[in-house]
N, C-alpha and C positions, 0 to 999 in steps of 0.2 A: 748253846750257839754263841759265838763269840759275839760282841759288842758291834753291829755294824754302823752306826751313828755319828762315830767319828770318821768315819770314812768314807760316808757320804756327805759331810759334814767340808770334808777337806775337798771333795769333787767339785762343791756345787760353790766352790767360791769361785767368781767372776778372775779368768785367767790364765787359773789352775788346768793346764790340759794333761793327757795323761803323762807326754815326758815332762815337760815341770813335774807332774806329779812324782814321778819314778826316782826322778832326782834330787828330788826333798825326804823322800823315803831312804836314798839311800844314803843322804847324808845323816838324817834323825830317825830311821827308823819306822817310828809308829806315827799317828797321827796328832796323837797327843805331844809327843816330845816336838812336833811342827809348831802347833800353836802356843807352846810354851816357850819357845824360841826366843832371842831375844833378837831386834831387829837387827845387828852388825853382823850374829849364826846368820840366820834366814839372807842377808847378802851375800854369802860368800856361795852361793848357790849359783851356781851358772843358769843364767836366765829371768833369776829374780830381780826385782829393780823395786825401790824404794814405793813407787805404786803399790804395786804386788804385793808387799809386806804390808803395807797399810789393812789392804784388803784382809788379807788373813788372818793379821791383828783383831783385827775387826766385825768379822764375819760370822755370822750365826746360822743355822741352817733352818731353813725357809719352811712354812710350815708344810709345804705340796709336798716335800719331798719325806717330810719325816710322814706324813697320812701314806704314801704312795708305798713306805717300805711297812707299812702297820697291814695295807691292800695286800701283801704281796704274802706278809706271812698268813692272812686269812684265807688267799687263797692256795696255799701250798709251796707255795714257791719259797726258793733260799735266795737269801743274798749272800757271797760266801765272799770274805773281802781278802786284800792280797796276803796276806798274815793267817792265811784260814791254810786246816791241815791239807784239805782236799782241793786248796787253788792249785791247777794245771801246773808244778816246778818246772817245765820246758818253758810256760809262758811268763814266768819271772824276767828269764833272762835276754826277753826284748827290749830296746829302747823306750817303748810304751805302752806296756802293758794297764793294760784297764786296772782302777783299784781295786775293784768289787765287780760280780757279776751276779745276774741274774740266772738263778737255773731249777729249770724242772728235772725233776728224778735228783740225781744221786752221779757226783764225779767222783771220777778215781786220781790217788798222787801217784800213779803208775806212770811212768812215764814209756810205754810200748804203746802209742800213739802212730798209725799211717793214716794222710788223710788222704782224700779221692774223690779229684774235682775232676769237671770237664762239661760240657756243651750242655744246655738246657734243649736242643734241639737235637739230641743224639740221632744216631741212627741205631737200629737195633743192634748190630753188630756191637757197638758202643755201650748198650743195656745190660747186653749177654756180657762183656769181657770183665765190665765194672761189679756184677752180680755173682760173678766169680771167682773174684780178685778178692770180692769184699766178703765173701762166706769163705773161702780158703784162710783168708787173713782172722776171720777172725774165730775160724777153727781152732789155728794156732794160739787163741789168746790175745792177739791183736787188738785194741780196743780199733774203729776204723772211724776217722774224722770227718764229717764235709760239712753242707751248709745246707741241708734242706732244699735245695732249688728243684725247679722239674729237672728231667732229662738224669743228669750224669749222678746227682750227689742224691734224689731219690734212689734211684738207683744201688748207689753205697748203701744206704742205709737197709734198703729192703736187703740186699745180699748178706754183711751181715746179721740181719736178725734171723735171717735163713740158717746161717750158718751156727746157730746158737752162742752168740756173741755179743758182745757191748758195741755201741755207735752213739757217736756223739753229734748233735749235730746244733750251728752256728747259724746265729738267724741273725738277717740286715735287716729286723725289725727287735720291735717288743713281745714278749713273751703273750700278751694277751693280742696281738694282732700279728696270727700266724700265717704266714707267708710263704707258699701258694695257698690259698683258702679250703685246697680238693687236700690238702696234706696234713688234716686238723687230727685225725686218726692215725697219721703216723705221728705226730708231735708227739700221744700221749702213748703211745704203743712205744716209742725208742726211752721215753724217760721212763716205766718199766725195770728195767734193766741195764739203760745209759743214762744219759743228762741230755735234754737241751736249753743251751746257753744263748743269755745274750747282754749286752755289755750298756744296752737304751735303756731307756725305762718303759716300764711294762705297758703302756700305749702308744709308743712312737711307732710310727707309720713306713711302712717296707722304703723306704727316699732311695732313689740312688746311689747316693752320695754313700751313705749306708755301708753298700757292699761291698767297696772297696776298703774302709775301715774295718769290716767283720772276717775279710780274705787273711789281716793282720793275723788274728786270734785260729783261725783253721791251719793257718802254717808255723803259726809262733809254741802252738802246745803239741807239736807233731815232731817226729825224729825224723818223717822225711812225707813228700808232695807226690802224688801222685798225678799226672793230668792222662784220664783217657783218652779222651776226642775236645780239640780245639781249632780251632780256626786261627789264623794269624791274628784277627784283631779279639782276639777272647778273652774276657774277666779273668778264665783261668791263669791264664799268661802273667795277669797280676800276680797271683799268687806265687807263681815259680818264681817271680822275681824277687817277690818278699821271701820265700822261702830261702833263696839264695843270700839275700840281703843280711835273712835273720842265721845263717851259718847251716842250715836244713840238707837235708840233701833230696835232688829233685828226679823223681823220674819220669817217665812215658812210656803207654803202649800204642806200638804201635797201629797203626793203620791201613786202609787201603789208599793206596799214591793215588790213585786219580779221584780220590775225595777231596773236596774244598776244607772240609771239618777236621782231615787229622794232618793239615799243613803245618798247624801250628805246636803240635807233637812232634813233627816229624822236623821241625827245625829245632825243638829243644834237643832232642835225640844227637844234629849235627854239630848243636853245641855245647856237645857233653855230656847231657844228663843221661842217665843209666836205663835204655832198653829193658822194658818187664813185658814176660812173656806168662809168667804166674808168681804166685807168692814168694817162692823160693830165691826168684833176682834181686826182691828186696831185703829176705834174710842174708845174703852172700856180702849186699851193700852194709846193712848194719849188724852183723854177726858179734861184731866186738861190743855195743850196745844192748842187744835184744839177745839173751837165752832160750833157746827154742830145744828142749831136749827132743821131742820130737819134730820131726823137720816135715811131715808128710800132714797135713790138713786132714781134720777128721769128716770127712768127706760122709759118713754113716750121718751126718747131724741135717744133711738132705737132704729131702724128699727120696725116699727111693724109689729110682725108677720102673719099677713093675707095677706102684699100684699109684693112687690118689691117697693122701692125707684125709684124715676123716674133714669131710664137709656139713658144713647146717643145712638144714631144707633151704635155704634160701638160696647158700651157694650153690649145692646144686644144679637147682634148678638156673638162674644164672647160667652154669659152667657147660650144661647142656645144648644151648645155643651157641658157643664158642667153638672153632673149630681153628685150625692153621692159620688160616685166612683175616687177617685182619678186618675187624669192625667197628664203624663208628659208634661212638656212645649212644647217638641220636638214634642210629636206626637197633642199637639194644633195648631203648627207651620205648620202644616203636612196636620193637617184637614181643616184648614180657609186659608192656602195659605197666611200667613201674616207672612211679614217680625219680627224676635225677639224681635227686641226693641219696636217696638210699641205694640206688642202684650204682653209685659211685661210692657209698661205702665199703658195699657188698667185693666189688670188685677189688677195692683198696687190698679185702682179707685174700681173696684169691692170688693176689700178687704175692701178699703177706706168707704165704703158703708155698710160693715157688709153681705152682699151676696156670697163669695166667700171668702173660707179657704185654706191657702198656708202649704202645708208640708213639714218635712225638705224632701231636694231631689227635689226642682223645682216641686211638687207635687202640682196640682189643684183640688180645687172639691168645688158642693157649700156650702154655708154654712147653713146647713138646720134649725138648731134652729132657723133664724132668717126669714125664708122664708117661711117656713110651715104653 
């Protein structure tokens, strides 16, 4: 594994943000050739100022940070720094690309990246489109990008993994405080097969502030934005912007019109972005990019619908109180006499499986198109 020392080394100096960073890289390269600079080099850097040099002249790396990246290889985790084979090549060519990141499982330099954001408060309609979007897509070989959040970008991720596919998923936290806390079994179920990344260090706490910085990295290593379901004032909305920003291309599914949730889709739609009704509107957008010799999703990698996926006694049993009808967790808790957390892992796997549909609201039911 490459050296990541000097590049944490170059982050944690007072100033250094990530475009400073990008821009001293692409003036000297590595990090090395930065601190060996001499101060007149390191001015001619748009941004730099005689402060700045001082500092980096000067600067050593702290001991928190070199313990935190010693923590990180004890517990599995990589830090893969900009110069690394498998850093995301689409998210090089942002203005401010992170230097290094943090990542469970295993990234690909593939760049056939779509990502698939939208509402933390979807509506099932919104569950169903994204869970299909994201198993067709990644039928095709698609790795399928989001952020781990409830509602829309859960969603993504379970779809592809249905689909027998990679998913990557972007956390507004650290790697050791996963965010939502019911998503701890999907963290380690999608690195498996995918990666999940994150650009903090491996304690920093789910902030705000956070996820609008992380929307950066979900659309900056993607060929193009998907927004399901959003509302006019929606997070997602960042992200088409950055998508746009970052040269991406953006698209939307649509909606039902007399939803409040898919206004904000339905106005990206009026200002141009590309209407998707399934996988294929996105291959048509990036055909010249993305090679698909076959064009038809392998739909066989789905539960098929005549029977159930083998289940453990536990799902089962579980699966047998579940019916159409939507039910609260509480009163699941209530009926099977099981403890919450296992009873929310349990069902994690039944989702995991494509037989069991999560609504916003701790709402269960099964999931019938895949079981009928």
């Amino acid at each position: 594994m490459e050296n990541v020392i000097p590049w944490l080394t170059l982050k944690s100096v007072p100033g250094v943000g990530n475009l400073i960073c990008k821009r001293l890289l692409d003036r000297f390269e590595t990090p090395e050739a930065i601190f060996a600079a001499s101060d007149d080099d390191l001015l001619t850097v748009e941004g730099v100022t005689p402060r700045l040099t001082a500092a980096i002249r000067g600067h050593r790396l702290p001991d928190r940070i070199r313990q935190e990246a010693g923590r990180a290889e004890a517990d599995g985790y990589r830090i893969i720094p900009y110069s690394g084979e498998t850093y995301p090549p689409l998210l090089r060519q942002i203005p401010d690309p992170p230097p290094y990141l943090y990542v469970h499982g295993a990234l690909s330099p593939s760049i056939k990246n779509i990502a698939l954001v939208g509402s933390r408060n979807a509506t099932r309609y919104g569950i169903m489109a994204t869970k299909r979007l994201a198993s067709d897509l990644a039928g095709l070989g698609i790795t399928v990008v989001s952020g781990m959040a409830r509602g829309v970008d859960t969603a993504a991720h379970i779809g592809a993994l249905s689909g027998g596919g990679r998913t990557v998923a972007i956390l507004g936290s650290g790697l050791e405080r996963v965010y939502p806390a019911e998503n701890i079994r999907l963290f380690h179920r999608i690195a498996e097969s995918g990666a999940v990344v994150s650009e903090f260090r491996l304690s920093s706490a789910p902030e705000p502030h956070h996820f609008p910085i992380r929307n950066r990295i979900i659309s900056g290593m993607s060929l193009g934005v998907v927004i399901v379901e959003a509302t006019k004032r929606s997070g997602s909305l960042i992200t088409a912007r950055l998508a746009l920003e970052q040269n991406r291309e953006v698209f939307a599914v649509p909606g039902n019109i007399h939803s409040h949730k898919s206004a904000g889709t339905h106005s990206l739609i009026k200002q141009g972005a590309k209407l998707v009704e399934g996988a294929r509107d996105i291959l048509e957008e990036l055909g010249h990019v993305i090679t698909i010799h076959n064009a038809e999703p392998r739909r066989d990698r789905r539960p098929m619908p005549a029977h159930l996926p083998p289940l453990s006694e536990d799902e089962q049993h579980v699966f047998t109180v579940l019916g159409p009808d939507p039910v609260h967790i509480d009163e699941l808790v209530r009926r099977l006499s099981m403890a919450p957390g296992r009873l929310s892992s349990i069902l994690l796997q039944l989702e995991l499986k494509g037989v069991v549909h999560q609504s916003p609201g701790k709402l269960f039911s099964t999931d019938i198109k895949n079981i009928v």
